[in-house]
C-alpha positions in Angstrom: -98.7 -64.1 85.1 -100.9 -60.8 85.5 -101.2 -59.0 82.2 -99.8 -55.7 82.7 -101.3 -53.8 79.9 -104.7 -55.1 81.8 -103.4 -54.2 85.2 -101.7 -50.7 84.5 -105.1 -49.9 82.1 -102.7 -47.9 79.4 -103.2 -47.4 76.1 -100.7 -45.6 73.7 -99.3 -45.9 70.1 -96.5 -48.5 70.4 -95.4 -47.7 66.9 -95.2 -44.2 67.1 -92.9 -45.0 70.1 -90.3 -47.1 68.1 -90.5 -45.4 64.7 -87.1 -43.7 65.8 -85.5 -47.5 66.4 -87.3 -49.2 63.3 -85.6 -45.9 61.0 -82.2 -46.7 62.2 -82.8 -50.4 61.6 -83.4 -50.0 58.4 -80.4 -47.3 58.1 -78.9 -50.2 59.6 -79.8 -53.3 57.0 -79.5 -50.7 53.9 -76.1 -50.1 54.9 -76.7 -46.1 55.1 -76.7 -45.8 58.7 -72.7 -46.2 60.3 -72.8 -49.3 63.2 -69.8 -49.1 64.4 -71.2 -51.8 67.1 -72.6 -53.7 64.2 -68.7 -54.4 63.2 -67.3 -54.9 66.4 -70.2 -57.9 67.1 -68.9 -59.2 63.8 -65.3 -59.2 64.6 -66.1 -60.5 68.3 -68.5 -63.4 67.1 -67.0 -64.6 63.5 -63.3 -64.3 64.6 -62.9 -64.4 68.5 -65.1 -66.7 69.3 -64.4 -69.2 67.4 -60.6 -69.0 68.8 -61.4 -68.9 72.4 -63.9 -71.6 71.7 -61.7 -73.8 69.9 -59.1 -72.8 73.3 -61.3 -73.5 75.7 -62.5 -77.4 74.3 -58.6 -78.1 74.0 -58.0 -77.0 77.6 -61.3 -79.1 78.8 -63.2 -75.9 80.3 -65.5 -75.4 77.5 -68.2 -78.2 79.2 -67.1 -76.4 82.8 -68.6 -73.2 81.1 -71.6 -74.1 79.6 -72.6 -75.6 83.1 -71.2 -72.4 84.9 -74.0 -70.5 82.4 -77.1 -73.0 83.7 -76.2 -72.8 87.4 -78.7 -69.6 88.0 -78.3 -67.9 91.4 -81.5 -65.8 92.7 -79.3 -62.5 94.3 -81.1 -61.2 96.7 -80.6 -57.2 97.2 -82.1 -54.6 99.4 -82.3 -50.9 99.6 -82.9 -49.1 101.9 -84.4 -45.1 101.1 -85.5 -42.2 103.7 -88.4 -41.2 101.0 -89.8 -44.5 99.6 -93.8 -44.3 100.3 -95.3 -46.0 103.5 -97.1 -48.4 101.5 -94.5 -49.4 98.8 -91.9 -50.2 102.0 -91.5 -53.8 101.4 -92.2 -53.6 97.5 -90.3 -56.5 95.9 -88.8 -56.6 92.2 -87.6 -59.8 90.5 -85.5 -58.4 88.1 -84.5 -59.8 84.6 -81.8 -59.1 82.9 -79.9 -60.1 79.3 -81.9 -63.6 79.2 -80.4 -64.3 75.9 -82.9 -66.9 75.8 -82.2 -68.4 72.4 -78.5 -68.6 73.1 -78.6 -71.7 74.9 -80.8 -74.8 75.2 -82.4 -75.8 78.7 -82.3 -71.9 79.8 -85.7 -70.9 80.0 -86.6 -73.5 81.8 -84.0 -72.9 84.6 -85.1 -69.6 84.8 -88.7 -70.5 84.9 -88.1 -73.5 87.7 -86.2 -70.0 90.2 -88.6 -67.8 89.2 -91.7 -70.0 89.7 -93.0 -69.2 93.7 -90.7 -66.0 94.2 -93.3 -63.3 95.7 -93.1 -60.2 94.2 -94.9 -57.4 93.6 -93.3 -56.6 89.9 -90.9 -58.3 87.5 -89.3 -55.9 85.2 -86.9 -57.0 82.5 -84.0 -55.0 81.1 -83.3 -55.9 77.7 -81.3 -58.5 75.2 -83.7 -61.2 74.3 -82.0 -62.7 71.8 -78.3 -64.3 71.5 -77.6 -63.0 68.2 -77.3 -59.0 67.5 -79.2 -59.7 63.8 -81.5 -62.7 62.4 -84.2 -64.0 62.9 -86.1 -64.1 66.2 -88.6 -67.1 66.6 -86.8 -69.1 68.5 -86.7 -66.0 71.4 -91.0 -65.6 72.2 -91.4 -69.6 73.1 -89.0 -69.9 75.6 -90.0 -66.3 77.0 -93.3 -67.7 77.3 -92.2 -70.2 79.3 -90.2 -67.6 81.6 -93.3 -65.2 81.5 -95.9 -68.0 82.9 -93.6 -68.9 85.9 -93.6 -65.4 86.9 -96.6 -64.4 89.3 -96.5 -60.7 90.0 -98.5 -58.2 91.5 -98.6 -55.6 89.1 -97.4 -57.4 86.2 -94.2 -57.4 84.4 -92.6 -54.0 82.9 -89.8 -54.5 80.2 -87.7 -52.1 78.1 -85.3 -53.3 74.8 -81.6 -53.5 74.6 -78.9 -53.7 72.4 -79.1 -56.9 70.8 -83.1 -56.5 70.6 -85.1 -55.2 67.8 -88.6 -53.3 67.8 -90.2 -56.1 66.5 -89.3 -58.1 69.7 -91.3 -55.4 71.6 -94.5 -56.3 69.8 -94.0 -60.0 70.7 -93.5 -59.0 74.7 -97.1 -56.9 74.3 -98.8 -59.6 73.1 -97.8 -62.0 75.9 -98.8 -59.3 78.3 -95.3 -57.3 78.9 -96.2 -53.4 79.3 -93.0 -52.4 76.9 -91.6 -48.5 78.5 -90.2 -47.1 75.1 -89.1 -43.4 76.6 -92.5 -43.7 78.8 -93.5 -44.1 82.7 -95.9 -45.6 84.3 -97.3 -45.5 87.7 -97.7 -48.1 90.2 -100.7 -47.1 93.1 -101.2 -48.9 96.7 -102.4 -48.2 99.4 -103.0 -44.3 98.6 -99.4 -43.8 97.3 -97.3 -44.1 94.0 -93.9 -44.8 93.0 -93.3 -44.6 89.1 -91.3 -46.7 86.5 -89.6 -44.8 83.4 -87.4 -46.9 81.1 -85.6 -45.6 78.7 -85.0 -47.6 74.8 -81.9 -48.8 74.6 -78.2 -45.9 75.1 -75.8 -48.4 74.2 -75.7 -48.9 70.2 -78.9 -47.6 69.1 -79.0 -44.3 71.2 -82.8 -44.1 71.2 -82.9 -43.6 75.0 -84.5 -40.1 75.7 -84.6 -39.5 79.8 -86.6 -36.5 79.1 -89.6 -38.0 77.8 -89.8 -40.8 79.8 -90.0 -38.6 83.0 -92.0 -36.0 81.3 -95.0 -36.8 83.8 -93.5 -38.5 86.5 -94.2 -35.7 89.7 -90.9 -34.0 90.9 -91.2 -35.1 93.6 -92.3 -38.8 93.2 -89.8 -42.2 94.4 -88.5 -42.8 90.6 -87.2 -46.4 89.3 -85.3 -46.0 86.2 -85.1 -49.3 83.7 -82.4 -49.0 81.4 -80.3 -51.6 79.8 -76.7 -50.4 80.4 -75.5 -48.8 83.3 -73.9 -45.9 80.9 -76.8 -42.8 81.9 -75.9 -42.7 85.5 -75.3 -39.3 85.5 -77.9 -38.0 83.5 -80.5 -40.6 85.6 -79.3 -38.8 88.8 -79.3 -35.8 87.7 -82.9 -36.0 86.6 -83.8 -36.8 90.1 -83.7 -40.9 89.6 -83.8 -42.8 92.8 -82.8 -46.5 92.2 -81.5 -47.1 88.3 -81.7 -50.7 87.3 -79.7 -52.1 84.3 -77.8 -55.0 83.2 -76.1 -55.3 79.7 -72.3 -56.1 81.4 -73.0 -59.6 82.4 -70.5 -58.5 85.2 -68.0 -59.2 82.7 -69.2 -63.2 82.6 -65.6 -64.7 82.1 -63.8 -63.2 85.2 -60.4 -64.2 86.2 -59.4 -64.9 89.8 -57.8 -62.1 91.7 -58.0 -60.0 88.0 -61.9 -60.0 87.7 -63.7 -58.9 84.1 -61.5 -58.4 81.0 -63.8 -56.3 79.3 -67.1 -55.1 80.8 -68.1 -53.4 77.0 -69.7 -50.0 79.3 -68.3 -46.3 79.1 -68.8 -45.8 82.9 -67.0 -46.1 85.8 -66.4 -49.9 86.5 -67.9 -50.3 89.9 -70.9 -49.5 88.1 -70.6 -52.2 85.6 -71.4 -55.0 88.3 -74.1 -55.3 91.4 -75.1 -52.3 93.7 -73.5 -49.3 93.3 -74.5 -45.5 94.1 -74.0 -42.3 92.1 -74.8 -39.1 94.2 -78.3 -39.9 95.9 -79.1 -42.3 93.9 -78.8 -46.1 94.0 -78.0 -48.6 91.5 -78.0 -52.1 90.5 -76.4 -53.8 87.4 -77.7 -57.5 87.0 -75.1 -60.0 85.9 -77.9 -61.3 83.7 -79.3 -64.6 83.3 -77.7 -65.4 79.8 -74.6 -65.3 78.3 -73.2 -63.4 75.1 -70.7 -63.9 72.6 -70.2 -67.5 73.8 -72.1 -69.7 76.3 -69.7 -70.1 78.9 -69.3 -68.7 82.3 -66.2 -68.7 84.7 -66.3 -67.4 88.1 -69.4 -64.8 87.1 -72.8 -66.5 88.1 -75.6 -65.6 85.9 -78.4 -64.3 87.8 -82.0 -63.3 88.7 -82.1 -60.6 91.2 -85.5 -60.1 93.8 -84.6 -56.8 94.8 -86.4 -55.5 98.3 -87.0 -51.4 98.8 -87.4 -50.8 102.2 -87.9 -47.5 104.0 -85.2 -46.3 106.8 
């Protein structure tokens, strides 16, 4: 795995970047701050899923899920723009999404075995490490180890935090060699042109994303990939002159039902945007079904996913 930090030859003040997230964890732990999300995970993991667990062993599907969660697809997408840079046309992206790595044994090393040969020029990685939304996080940076030396990309791997991540985690990714975007943008030279990369921290529970900032030096007029871990700032994204928005956070609902689809796809956005390509305006989006699985780990009819996404030039 190229070292991005190395590659991309940046140098800022991580800290200073998630002193916003580390005060509303502590808000958070003390009690002071008001997670409404905090409660909901409680009620959702201490309560529901203990029920549809218990429902789905009793029915005989639970072992048809957890085997559902390890069969890992590699989606391939493409999109196709009028303004991508001659020398980026072709640019490939193996995108990670909600790896939830410590949620279920065997995981990593499923990931590792599709990613391993994939040729890409950049991996980027969109948030929720971790199974849990609290505790501790050691088991998470082994088994992202293993995912981060299968991956062999050109300029290095780009990652942003989510929902169920905490700053700390973003410390661990640097010092495997992830270049962590926490409002920021970096950009990505070849052949005498540029595209650039802003991701945002994370819009869903914390609301530490800031759009602004993290295109504050991207050129107007620049081919712009936004990393963001829900789909939920499409508006604002194309608004701010976004050209291809990639997110996860959904799971594409992970338990769908046939001819129904996704009970609950936990976004406030329209719901073709909660699931694969989608477009807003002029720009172009994909949500990842992710590689993991939350609140229990099963899927039905909802692969989980690594996507090598293609940008070609019309």
């Amino acid at each position: 795995m190229a070292s991005c930090k190395t590659e991309l030859g940046l140098q800022r003040d991580l800290e200073k970047r998630l002193a916003r997230r580390r005060a509303i964890e502590a808000s958070f732990r003390e009690g002071q701050g008001k997670d409404a999300h905090r409660d909901s995970l409680l009620l959702r993991d201490h309560v529901a899923a203990p029920i549809l667990r218990a429902a789905l062993r009793i029915t005989g599907l639970y072992r048809r899920g957890l085997r559902n969660a390890l069969d890992l697809t590699v989606r391939r997408v493409t999109f196709k723009f009028d303004h991508v840079p001659d020398s980026f046309d072709g640019f490939r992206i193996l995108h990670l999404a909600d790896l939830h790595i410590d949620g279920m044994d065997g995981l990593a090393e499923v990931i590792a075995e599709r990613a391993a040969g994939l040729d890409a020029d950049l991996c980027v990685m969109t948030g929720d490490y971790r199974f849990a939304a609290a505790g501790p996080c050691e088991n998470v940076y082994t088994r992202l180890e293993t995912i981060l030396e299968s991956i062999d990309a050109r300029h290095g791997v780009l990652a942003i935090l989510g929902n169920h991540d905490e700053s700390a985690i973003a410390v661990e990714l640097e010092n495997l060699g992830v270049r962590m975007l926490i409002n920021e943008a970096v950009e990505i030279s070849r052949g005498g042109d540029s595209l650039w990369l802003l991701g945002v921290d994370d819009p869903h529970r914390y609301g530490c994303d800031d759009l602004e900032a993290a295109g504050a030096h991207a050129p107007a007029e620049a081919f712009k990939i936004l990393l963001a871990h829900s789909p939920e700032m499409f508006s604002e994204a194309a608004d701010a002159g976004i050209d291809l928005y990639l997110c996860g956070h959904t799971h594409a609902g992970q338990i769908r039902l046939p001819g129904i689809g996704a009970l609950l796809m936990n976004a406030a956005c329209p719901r073709p945007y909660t699931r694969g390509h989608w477009r807003h305006g002029a720009m172009r989006g994909y949500t990842s079904a992710g590689a993991g699985c939350s609140f229990l780990p099963v899927r039905y009819h909802c692969p989980p996913e690594i996507a090598l996404i293609e940008i070609l030039k019309k």
